[in-house]
BATI-139955 format. One record per atom (N, C-alpha, C): x, y, z. Coordinates in steps of 0.05 Angstrom, whole numbers, plus 32768, in hexadecimal, padded with zeros to 4 digits. Atoms other than C-alpha are relative to their C-alpha. Last residue first. Layout:
XYZ...
REM end
This chain:
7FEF7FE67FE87BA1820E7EFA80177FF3800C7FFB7FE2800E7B7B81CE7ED7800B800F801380127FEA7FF57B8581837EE6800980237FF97FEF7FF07FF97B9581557EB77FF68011800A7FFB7FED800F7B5B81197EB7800F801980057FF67FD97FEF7B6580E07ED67FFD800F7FE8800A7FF07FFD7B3C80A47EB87FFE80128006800C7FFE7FE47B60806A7EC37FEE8016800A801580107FFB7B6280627E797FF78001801A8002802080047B8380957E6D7FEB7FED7FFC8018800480187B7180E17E6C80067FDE7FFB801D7FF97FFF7BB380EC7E8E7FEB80087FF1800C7FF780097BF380CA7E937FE380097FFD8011800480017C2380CF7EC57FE580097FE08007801580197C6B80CF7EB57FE57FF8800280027FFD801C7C76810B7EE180007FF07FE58016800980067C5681007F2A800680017FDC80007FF980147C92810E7F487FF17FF47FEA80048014801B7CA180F37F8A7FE680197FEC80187FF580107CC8811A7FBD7FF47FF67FE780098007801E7CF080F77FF07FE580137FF180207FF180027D0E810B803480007FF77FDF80027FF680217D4480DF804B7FE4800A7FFD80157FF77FFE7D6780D880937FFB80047FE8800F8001801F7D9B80AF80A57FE5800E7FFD801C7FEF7FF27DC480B580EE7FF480067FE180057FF080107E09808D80E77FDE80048002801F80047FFF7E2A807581207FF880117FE6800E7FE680027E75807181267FE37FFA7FF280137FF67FEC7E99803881487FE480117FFB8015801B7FFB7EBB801181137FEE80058018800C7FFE80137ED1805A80F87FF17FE3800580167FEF80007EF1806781337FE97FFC7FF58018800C7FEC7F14802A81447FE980167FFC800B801A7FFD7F5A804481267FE77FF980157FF0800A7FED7F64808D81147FEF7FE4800F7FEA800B80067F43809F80D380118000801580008017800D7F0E80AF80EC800E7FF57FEF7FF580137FEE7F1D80E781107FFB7FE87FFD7FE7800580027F1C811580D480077FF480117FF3800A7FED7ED4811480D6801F7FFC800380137FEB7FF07EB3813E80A180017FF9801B7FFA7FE1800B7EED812D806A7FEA800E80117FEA7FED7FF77EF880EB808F7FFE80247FFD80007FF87FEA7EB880CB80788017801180147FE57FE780007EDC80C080357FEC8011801680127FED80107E9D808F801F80118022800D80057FFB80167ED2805980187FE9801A7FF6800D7FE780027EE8805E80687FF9800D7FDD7FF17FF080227EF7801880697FED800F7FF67FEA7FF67FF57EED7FF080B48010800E7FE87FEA8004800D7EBF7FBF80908020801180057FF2801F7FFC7E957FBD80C0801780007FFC7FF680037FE77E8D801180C2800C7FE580047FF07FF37FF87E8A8017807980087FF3801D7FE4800C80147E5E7FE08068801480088006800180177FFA7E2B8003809E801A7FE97FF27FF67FF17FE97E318049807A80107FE880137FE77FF280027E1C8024803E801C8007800F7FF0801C80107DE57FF88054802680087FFE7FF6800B7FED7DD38036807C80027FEF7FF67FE57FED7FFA7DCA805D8037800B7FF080137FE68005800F7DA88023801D800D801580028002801F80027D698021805180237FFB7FEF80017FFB7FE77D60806F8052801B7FE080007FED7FF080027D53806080098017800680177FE6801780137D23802E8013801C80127FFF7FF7801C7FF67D008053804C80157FF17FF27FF17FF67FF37CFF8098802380107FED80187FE57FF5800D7CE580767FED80158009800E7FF4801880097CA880568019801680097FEC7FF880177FF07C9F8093803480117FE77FF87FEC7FFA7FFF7C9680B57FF080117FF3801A7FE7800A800F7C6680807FE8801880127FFE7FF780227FF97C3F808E801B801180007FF67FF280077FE87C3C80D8800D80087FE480107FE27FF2800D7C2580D47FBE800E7FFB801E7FEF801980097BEE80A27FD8801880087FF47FF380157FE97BDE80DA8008800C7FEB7FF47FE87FF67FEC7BD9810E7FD380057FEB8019801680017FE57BB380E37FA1801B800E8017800D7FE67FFD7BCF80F27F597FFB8007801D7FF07FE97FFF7BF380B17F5D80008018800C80017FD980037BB9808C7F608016800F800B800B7FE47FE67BCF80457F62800380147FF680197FF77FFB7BC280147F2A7FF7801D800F800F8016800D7C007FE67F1D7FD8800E8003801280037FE77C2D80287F167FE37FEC7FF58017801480087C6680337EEA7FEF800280177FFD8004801B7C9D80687EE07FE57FED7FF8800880187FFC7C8A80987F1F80097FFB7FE0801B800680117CBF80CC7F247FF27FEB7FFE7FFB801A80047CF980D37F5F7FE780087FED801C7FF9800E7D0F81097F8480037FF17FF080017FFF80287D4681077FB17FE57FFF7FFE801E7FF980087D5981217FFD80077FF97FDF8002800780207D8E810180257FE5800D7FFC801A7FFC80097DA68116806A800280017FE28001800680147DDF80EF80947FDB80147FED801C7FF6800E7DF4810680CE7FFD80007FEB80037FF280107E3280E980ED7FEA80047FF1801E8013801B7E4880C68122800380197FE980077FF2801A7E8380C981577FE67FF57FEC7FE38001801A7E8080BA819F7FF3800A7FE580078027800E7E3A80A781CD801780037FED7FF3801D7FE97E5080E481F580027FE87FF5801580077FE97E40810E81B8800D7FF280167FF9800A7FEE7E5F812D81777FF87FFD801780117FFE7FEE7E3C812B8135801C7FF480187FF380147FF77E5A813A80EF7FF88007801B7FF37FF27FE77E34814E80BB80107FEF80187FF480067FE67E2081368078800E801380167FFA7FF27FF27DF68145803E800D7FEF8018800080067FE47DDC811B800E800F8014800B7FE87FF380027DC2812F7FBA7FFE7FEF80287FF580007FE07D99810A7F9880148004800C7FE97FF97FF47D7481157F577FFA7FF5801C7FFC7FDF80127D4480F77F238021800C800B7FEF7FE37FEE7D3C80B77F49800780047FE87FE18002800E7D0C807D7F248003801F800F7FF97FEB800E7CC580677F3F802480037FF67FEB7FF780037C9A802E7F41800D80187FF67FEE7FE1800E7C6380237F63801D7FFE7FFB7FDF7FEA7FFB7C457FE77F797FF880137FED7FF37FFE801D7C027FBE7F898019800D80057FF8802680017BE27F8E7FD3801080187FDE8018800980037BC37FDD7FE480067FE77FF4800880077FDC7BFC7FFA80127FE67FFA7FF6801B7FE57FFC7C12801B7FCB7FEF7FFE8019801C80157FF17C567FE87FD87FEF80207FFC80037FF97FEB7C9780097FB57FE97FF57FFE800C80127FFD7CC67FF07F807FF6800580138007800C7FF17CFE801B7F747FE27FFC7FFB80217FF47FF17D26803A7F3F80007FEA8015800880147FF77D6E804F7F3C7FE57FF8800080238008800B7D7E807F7F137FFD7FEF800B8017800D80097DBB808C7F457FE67FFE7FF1801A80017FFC7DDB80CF7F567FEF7FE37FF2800C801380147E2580C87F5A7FDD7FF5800380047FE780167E3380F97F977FF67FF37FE87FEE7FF080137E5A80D27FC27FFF800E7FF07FE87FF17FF07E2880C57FF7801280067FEA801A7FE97FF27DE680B27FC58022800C80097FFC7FE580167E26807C7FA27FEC801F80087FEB7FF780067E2B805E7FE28009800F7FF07FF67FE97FE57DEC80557FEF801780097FF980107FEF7FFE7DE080307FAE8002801B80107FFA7FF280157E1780027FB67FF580167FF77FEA7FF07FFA7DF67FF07FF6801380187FEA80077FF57FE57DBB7FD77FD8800D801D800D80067FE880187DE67FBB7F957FED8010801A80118011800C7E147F8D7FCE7FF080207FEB80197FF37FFB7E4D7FB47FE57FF37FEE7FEF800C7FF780127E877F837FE67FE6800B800F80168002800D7EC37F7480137FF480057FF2800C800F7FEC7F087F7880267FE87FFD800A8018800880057F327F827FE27FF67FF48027800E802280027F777F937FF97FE2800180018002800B801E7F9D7FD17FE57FEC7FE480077FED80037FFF7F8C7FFB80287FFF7FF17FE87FF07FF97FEC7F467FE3802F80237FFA80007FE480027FF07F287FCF7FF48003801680157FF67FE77FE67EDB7FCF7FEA80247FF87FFC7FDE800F7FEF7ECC7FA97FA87FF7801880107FE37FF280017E7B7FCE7F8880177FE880117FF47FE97FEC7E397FBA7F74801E80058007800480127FE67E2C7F7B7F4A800C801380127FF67FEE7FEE7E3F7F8D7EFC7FEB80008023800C7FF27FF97E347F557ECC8002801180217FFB7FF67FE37E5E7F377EAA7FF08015800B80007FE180017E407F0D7E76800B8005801A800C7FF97FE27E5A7EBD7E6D7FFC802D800180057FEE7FF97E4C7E997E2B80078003801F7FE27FEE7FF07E747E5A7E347FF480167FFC7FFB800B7FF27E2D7E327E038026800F80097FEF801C80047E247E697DD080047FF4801F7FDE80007FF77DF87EAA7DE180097FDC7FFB7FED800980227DB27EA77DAA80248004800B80038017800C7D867EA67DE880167FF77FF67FF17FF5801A7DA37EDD7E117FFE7FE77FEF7FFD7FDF7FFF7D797EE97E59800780037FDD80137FF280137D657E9E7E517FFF80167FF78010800D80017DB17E8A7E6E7FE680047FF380187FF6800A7DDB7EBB7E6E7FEB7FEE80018006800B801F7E167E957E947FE280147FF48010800B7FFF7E307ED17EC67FEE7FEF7FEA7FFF801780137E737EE27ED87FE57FF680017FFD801A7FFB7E717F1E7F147FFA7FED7FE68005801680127E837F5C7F1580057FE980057FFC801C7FFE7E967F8D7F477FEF7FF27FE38016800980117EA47FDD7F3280027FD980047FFC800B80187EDE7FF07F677FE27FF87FF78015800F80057ED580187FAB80067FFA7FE8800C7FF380147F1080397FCF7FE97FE47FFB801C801480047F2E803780167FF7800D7FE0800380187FF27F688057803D7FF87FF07FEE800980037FF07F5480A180327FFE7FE0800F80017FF17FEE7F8380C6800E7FEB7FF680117FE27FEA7FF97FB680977FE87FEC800F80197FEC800F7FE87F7F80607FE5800E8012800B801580017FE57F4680937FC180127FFE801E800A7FEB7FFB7F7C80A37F8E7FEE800180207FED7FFE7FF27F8F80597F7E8003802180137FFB801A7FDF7F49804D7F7E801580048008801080027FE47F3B808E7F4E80027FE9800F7FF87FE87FF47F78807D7F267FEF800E80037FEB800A7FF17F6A803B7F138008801B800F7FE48005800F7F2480527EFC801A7FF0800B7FDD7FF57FEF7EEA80497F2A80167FF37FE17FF8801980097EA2802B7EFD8027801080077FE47FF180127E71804E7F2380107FF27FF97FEA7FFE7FF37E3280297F2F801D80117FF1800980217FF17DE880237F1D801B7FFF80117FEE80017FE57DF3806B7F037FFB7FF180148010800D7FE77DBF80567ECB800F800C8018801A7FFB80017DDF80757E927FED8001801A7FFF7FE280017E26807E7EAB7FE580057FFE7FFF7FF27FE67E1980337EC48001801C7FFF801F7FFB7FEE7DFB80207E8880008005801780127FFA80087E3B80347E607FE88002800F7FFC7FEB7FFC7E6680107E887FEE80117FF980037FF97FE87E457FD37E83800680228004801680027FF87E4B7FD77E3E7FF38006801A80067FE6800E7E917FEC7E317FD6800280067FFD7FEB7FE97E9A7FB37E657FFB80197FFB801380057FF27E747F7E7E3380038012800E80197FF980077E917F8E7DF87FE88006801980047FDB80037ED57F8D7E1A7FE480097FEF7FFA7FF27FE47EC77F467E3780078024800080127FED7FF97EAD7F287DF98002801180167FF37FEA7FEF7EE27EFF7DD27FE580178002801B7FEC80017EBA7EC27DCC80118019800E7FFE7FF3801C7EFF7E997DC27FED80127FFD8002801E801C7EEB7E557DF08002801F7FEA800F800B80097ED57E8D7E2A80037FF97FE0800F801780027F0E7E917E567FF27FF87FEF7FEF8014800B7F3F7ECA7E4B7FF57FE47FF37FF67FF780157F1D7F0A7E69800F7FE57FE480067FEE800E7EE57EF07E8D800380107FEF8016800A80057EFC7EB37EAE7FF2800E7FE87FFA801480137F467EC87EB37FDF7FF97FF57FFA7FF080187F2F7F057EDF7FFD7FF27FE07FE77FE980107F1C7ED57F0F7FF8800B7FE97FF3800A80187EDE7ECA7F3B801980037FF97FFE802080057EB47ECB7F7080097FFC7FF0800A800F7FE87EAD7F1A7F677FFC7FE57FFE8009800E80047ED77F307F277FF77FF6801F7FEE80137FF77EF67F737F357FE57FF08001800A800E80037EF77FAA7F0080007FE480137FFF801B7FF27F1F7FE57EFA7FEA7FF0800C8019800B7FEA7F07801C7EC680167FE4800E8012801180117F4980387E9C7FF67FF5802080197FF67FF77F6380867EB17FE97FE07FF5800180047FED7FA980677EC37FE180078004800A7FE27FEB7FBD805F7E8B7FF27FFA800C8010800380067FED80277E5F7FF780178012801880048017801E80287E317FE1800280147FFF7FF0800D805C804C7E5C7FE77FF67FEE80008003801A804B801E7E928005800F7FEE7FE87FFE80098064803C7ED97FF97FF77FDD7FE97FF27FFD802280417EF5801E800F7FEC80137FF180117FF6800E7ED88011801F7FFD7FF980018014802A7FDE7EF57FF180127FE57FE97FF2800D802580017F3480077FFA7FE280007FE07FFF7FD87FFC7F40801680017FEF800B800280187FDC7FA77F2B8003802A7FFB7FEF8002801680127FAB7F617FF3800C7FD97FED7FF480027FEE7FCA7F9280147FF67FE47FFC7FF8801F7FB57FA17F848018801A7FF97FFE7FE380017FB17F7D7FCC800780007FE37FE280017FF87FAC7F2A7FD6800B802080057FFE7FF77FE77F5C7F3B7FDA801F7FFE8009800A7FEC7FF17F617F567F947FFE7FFC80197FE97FEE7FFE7F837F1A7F7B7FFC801880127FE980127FF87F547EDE7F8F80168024800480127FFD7FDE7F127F137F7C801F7FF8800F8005800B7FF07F3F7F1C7F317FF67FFC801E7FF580187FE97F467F567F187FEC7FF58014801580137FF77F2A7F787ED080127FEE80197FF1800F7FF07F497FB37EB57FF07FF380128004800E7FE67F2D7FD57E7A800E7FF08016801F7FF17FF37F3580017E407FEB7FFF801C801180137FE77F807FEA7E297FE58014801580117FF87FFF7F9780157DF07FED7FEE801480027FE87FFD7FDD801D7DFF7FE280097FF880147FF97FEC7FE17FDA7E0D7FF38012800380077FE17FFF7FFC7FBD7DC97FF08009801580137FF57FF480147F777DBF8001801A80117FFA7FFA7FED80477F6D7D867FE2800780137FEA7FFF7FFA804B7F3D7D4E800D800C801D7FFC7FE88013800A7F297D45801F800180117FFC8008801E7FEF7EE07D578004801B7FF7800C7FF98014800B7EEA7DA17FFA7FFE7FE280188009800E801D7EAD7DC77FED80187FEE7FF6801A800980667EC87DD87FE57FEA7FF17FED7FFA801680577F067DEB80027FE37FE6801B7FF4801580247EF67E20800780077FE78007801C800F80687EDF7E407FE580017FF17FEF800E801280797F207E4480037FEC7FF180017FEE801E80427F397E6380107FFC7FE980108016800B804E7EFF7E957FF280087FE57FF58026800D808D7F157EAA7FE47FEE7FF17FEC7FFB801A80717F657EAF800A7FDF7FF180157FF3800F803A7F557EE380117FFF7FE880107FE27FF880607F2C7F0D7FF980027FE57FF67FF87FE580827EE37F197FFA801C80067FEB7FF97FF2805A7ECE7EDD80078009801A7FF17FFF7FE8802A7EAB7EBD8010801080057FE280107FF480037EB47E7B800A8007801880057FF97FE37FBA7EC97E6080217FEC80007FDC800A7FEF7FAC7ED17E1B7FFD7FFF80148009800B7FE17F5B7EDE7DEC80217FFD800D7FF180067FEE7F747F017DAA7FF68005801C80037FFC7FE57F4A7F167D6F800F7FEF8010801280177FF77F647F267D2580058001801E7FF280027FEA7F5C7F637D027FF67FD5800B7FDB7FFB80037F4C7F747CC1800A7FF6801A7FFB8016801D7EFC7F557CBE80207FFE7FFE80127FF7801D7EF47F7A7D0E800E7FE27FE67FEB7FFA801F7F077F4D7D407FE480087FEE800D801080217EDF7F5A7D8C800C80067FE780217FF680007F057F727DC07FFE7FF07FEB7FFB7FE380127F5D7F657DCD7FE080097FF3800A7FFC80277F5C7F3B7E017FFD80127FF97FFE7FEB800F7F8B7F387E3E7FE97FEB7FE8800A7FFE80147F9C7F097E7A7FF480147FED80057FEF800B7FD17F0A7EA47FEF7FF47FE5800C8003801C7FD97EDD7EDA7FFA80217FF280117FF68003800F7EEB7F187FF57FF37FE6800C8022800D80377EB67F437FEA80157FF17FF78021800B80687EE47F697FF87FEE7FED7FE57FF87FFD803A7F1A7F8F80107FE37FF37FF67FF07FEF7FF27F057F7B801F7FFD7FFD7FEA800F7FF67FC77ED37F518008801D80148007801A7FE47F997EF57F23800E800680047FEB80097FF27F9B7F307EEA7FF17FF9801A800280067FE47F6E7F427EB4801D7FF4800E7FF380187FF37F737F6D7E777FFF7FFA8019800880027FE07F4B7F927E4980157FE1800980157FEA7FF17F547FB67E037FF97FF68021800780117FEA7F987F927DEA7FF08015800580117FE87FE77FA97FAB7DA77FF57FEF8011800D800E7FEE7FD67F737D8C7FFE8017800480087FFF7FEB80047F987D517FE77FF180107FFB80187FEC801F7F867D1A80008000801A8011801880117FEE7FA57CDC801B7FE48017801B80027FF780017FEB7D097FF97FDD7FFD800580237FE080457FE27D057FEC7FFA8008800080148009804B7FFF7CBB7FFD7FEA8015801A800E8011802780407CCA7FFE7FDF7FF87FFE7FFE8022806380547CF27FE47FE97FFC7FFF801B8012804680527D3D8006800A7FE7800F7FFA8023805880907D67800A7FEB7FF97FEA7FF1801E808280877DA37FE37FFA7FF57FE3801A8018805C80737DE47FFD80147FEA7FF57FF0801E803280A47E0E80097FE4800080107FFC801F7FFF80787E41801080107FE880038019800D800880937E807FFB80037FEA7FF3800D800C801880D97E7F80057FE77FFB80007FF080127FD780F97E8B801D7FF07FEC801A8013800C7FC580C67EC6800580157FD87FF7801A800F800E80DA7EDB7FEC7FF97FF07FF8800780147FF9811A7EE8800B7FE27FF3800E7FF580197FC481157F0A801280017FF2800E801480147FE080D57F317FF280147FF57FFB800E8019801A81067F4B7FF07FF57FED80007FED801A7FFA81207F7F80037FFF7FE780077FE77FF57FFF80EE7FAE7FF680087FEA80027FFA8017802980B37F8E7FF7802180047FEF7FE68004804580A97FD07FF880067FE280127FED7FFA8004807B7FD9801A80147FFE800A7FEC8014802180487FAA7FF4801980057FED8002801D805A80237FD07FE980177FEE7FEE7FE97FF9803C803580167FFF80077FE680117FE88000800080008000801180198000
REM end
């Protein structure tokens, strides 16, 4: 951990200077291995490296690898040796995918070799396979090179959706340097099964499964999607999230968050440290199996019931934190005594959420028979 937090400062610029290399003559292009995503297992001594290069266009051809070594660099090398182009190319690598095994050994290494590379940078998504390896997802499936189709995807619906953030290498290594603790995009290997008729027997999709916690470089639990949720409300990353709420007549409602912003303070008492948590969002209805909307009390239930759920996955959050003894929602910056040992497995958090629901996908003159009201 020491080894990469003297980076400090530095990782803005470096994240600028990762990544030069010389200028390609035109003629090395037709021998190059572009590598777009790569994983790494194993740990200190005994590392895997796996790499593919995305889906082959008609000129190009595709490359699944993965080789051993005593570190990151020895096995890059040996990745050398089974390429079908002459040289493999990192400098456009889009993803980074580690292993569950590796990530709880610590990723200091995987940090530094991102680091010092002259091919590769430091602003690419990291990725860590829950119950799994790397190998599975980047290397494994029988030649179906799909693993950068699929993360350009994911990604994507998380900026859309803000289901989760997808931490660079340099936001985690960033986080670590100043507060201990960062959060990674989790994924997990999953067969498609009816979801994707026309996928081939080894199909596996990855699909994204709330967030890694490390503490210090080592992986030492997971937010479930709940939690994950909370977590992103506290940092500012506003979730579309929707929810699923009871009309308190046997039907539902569902709505989707607009905005949400949280607030924090910091609370000192006899009972020791805490901290005050207040959330307020606003949310639209998208579906509803019947209930009157319109109805001012059935509008106030159910903001309740939003403000419950919600309420519900901040302290999921907060709660993860404290167990887990890894200050990932940078509770320090309104407590600075939490970061001295035992604090933070002590400290109480106090949740409060006001909700405002947003009657704006309703339609009227339906069939249910509302009609728009005037003035």
């Amino acid at each position: 951990m020491k080894r990469f937090l003297r980076l400090g400062a530095a990782f803005a610029a470096l994240a600028l200077l990762s990544g030069c290399s010389p200028l390609l003559h035109p003629r090395q292009v037709e021998d190059l291995q572009l590598i777009q995503t790569v994983g790494f297992d194993g740990g200190v001594g005994d590392m895997t490296v796996s790499v593919s290069s995305g889906e082959a266009s008609e000129d190009a051809v595709s490359a699944q690898l993965a080789a051993h070594g005593a570190s990151i660099q020895t096995a890059v090398q040996r990745l050398q040796d089974f390429s079908p182009r002459e040289e493999l190319f990192f400098a456009h690598i889009r993803y980074a995918v580690v292993g569950e095994a590796c990530a709880r050994g610590g990723i200091t290494s995987v940090l530094d070799y991102f680091e010092r590379s002259t091919q590769t940078q430091l602003s690419v998504p990291l990725f860590v396979v829950k119950g799994g390896s790397a190998y599975t997802l980047v290397a494994a499936p029988g030649g179906k090179d799909e693993i950068t189709a699929a993360l350009s995807s994911l990604e994507a619906d998380t900026k859309r959706q803000g289901s989760a953030h997808c931490f660079t290498a340099l936001e985690i290594a960033s986080r670590l340097n100043r507060s201990g603790a960062a959060l990674a995009c989790a994924i997990a290997p999953a067969a498609p099964e009816g979801s994707v008729p026309a996928a081939e027997d080894g199909y596996l999709l990855a699909l994204e499964t709330g967030y890694a916690v490390f503490r210090g470089d080592a992986l030492c639990g997971f937010l479930d999607t709940d939690a994950a949720l909370g977590a992103d409300l506290l940092l500012g990353f506003t979730p579309q999230a929707s929810y699923v709420l009871s009309d308190g007549n046997g039907g539902t409602v569902t709505v989707q968050l607009h905005t949400a912003k949280a607030s924090l303070s910091p609370v000192r008492d006899g009972g020791g440290a805490a901290v005050r948590i207040t959330v307020r969002v606003r949310a639209g209805v998208t579906e509803s199996s019947g209930a009157d909307t319109a109805d001012r009390e059935m509008l106030a239930l159910l903001e309740d019931e939003l403000s419950r759920a919600v309420t519900a996955q901040v302290e999921a959050a907060a709660e993860a934190s404290r167990t887990l003894d890894a200050d990932f929602l940078e509770l320090w910056r309104i407590l600075p005594e939490v970061k001295n040992e035992g604090v933070l497995a002590a400290l109480r958090a106090d949740v409060q959420t006001e909700s405002t629901l947003e009657r704006s996908y309703d339609i009227y003159g339906s069939a249910h028979g509302k009609e728009k009201p005037h003035g």
